[in-house]
NUPA-865117 format. One record per residue: residue number from 1; residue in three letters; x, y, z of N, C-alpha, C in turn. Coordinates in nm, 4 decimals. Example, Ala and Ser with C-alpha at 12.3 -4.5 7.8 and 13.67 -1.06 7.14 Angstrom:
BEGIN
(rec 1, Ala, (1.3190, -0.5690, 0.7800), (1.2300, -0.4500, 0.7800), (1.3200, -0.3300, 0.7800))
(rec 2, Ser, (1.2850, -0.2250, 0.7080), (1.3670, -0.1060, 0.7140), (1.2900, 0.0030, 0.7870))
# end
This chain:
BEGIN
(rec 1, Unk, (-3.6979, 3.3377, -1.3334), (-3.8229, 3.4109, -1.3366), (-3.9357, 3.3200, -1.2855))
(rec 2, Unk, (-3.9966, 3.3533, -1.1972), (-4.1173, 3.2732, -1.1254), (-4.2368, 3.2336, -1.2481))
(rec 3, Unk, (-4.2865, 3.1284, -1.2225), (-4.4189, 3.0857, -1.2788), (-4.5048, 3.1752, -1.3012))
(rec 4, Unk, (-4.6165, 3.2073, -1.3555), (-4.7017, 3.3044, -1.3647), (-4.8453, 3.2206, -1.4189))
(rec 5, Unk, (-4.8779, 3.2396, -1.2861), (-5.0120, 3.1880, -1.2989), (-5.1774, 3.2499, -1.3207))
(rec 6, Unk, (-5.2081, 3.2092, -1.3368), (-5.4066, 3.2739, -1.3212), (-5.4503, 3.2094, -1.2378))
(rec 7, Unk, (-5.5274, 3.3717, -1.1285), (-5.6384, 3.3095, -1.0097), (-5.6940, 3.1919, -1.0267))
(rec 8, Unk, (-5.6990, 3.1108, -0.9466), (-5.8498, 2.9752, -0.9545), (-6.0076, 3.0389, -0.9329))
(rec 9, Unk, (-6.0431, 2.9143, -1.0269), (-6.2079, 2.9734, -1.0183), (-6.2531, 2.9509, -0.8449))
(rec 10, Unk, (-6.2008, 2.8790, -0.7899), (-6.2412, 2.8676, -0.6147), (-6.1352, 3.0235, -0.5683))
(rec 11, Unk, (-6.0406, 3.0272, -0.5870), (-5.9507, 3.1531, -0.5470), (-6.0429, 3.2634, -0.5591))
(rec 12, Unk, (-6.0846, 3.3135, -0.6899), (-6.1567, 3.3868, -0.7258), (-6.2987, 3.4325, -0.6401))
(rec 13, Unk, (-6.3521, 3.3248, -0.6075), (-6.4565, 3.2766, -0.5228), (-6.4500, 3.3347, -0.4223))
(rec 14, Unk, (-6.3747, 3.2440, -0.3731), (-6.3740, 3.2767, -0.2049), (-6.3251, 3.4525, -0.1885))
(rec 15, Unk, (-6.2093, 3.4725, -0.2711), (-6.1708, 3.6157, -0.2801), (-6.3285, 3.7164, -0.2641))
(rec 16, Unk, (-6.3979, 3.7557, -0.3728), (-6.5325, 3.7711, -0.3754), (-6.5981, 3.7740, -0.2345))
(rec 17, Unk, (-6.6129, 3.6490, -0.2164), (-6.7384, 3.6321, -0.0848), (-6.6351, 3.6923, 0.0155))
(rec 18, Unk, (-6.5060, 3.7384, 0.0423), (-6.4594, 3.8152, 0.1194), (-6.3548, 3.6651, 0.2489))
(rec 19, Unk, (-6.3268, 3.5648, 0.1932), (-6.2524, 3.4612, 0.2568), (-6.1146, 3.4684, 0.2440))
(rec 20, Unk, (-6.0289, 3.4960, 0.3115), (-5.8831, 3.5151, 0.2944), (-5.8049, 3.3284, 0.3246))
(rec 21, Unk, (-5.6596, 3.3346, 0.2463), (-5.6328, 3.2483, 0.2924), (-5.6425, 3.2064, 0.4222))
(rec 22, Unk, (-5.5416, 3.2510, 0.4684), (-5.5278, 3.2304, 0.6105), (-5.7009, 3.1819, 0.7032))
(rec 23, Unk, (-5.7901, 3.2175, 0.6289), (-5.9129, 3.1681, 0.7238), (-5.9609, 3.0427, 0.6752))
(rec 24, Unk, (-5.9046, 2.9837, 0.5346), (-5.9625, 2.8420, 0.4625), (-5.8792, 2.7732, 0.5947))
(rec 25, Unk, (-5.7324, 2.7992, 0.5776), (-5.6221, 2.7046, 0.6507), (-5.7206, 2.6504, 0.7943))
(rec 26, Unk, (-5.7571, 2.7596, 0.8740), (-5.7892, 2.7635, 0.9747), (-5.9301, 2.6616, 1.0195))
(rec 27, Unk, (-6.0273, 2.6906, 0.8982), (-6.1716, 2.5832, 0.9079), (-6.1068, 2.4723, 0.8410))
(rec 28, Unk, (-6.0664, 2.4179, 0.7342), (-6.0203, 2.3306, 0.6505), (-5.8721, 2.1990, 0.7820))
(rec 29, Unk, (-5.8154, 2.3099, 0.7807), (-5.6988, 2.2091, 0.8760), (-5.6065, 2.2102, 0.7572))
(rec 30, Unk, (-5.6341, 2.2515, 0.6261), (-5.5531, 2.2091, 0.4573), (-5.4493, 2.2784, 0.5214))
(rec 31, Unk, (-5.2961, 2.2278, 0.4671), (-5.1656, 2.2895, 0.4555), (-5.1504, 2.4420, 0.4010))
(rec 32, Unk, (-5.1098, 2.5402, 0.4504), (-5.0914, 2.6780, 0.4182), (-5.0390, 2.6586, 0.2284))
(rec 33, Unk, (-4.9366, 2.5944, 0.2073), (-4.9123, 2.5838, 0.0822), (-5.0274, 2.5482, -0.0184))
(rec 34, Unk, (-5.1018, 2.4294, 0.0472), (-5.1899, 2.3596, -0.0344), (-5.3514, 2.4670, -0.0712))
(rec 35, Unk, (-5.3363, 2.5705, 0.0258), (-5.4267, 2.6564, -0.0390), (-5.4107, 2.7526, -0.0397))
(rec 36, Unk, (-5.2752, 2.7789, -0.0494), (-5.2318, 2.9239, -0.1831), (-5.2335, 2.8469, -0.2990))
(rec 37, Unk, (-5.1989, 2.7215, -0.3170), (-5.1862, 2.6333, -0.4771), (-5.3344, 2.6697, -0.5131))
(rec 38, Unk, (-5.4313, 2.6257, -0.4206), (-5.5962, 2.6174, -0.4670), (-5.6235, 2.7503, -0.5058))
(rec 39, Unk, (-5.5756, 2.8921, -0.4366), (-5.6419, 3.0024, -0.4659), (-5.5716, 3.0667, -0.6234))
(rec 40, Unk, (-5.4138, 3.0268, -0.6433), (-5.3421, 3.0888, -0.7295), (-5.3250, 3.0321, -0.7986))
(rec 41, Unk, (-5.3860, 2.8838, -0.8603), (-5.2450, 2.8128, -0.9821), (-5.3932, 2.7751, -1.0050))
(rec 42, Unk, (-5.4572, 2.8650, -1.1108), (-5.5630, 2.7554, -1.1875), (-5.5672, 2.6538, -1.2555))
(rec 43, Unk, (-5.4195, 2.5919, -1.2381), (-5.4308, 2.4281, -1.3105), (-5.3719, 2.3344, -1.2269))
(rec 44, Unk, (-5.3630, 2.3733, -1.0814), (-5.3903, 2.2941, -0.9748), (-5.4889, 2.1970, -0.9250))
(rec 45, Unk, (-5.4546, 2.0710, -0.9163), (-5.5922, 2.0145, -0.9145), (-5.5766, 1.9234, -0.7874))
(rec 46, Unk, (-5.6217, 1.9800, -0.6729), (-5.6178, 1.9264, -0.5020), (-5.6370, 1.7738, -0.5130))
(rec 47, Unk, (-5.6236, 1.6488, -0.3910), (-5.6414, 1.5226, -0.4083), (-5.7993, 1.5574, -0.3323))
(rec 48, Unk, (-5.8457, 1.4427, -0.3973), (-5.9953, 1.4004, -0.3626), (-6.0235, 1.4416, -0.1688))
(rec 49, Unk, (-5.9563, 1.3933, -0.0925), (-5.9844, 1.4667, 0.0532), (-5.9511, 1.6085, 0.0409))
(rec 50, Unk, (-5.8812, 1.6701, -0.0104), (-5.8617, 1.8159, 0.0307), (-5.9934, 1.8694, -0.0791))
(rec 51, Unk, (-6.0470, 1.8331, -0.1836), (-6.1590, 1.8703, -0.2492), (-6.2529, 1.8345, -0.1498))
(rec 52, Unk, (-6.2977, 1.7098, -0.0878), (-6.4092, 1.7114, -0.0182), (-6.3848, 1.8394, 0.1095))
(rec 53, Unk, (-6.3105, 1.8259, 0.1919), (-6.2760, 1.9499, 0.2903), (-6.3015, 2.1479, 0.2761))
(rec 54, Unk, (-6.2557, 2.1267, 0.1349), (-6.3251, 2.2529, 0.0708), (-6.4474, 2.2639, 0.0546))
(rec 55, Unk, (-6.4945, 2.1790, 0.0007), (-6.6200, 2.2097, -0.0253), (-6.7398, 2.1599, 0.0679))
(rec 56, Unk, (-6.6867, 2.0825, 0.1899), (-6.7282, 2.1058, 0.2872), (-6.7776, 2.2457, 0.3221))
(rec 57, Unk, (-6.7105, 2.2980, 0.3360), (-6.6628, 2.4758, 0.3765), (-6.8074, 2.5404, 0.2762))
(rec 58, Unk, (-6.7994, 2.5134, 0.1160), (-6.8283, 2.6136, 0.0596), (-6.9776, 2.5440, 0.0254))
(rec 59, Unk, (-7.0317, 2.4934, 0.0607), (-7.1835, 2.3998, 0.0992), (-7.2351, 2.4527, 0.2211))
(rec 60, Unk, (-7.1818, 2.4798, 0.2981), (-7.2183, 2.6112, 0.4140), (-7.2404, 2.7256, 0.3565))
(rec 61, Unk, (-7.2035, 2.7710, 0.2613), (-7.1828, 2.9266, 0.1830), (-7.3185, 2.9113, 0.0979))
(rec 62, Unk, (-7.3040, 2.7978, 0.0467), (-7.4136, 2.7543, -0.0495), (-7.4006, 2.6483, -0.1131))
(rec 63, Unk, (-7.5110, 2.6117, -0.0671), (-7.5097, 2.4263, -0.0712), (-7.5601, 2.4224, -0.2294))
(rec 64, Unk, (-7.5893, 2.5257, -0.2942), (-7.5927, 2.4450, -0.4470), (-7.4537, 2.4132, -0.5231))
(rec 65, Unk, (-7.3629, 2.4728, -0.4703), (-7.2205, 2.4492, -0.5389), (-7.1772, 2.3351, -0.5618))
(rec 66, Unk, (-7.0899, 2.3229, -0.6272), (-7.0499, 2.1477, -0.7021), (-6.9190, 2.1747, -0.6744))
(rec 67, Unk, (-6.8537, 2.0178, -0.6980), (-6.7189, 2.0370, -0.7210), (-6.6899, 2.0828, -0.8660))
(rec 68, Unk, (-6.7685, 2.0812, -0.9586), (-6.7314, 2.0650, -1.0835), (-6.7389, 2.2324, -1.0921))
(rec 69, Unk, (-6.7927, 2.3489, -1.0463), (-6.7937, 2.4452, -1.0462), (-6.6560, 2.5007, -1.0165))
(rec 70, Unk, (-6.5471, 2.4724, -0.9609), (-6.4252, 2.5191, -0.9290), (-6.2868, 2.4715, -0.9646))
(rec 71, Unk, (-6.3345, 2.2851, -1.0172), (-6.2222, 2.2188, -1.0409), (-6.2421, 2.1654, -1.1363))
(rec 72, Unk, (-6.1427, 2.1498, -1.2716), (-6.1272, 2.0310, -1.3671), (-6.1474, 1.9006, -1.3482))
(rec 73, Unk, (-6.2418, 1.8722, -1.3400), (-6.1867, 1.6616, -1.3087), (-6.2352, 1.5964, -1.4137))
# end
């Protein structure tokens, strides 16, 4: 029986503002796996470059966002 996870608060997010996977992969360069982990496994916690790369992205969307807004650290 597969894992069963809860959306991420960034999954959630980006879902919302209307961002599909397939378009993070594409601005980001991140591994297709590595951000279905970010959008679906809310106790996924990305390495420090793939967090800066995201939120690269989501500081364009709106630069008041934090990392601490999406990820445990």
């Amino acid at each position: 029986m597969p894992k069963i996870t809860k959306k991420s608060k960034l999954g959630k997010y980006l879902m919302n503002k209307g961002y599909t996977q397939t378009e993070i992969v594409k601005v980001t360069k991140i591994n297709r796996k590595t951000v279905s982990k970010i959008y679906n496994d809310s106790s996924y916690i990305p390495s420090g470059s793939t967090i800066k790369k995201v939120m690269n992205i989501l500081k364009k969307i709106d630069p008041k966002l934090k990392v601490e807004d999406f990820f445990d650290l």
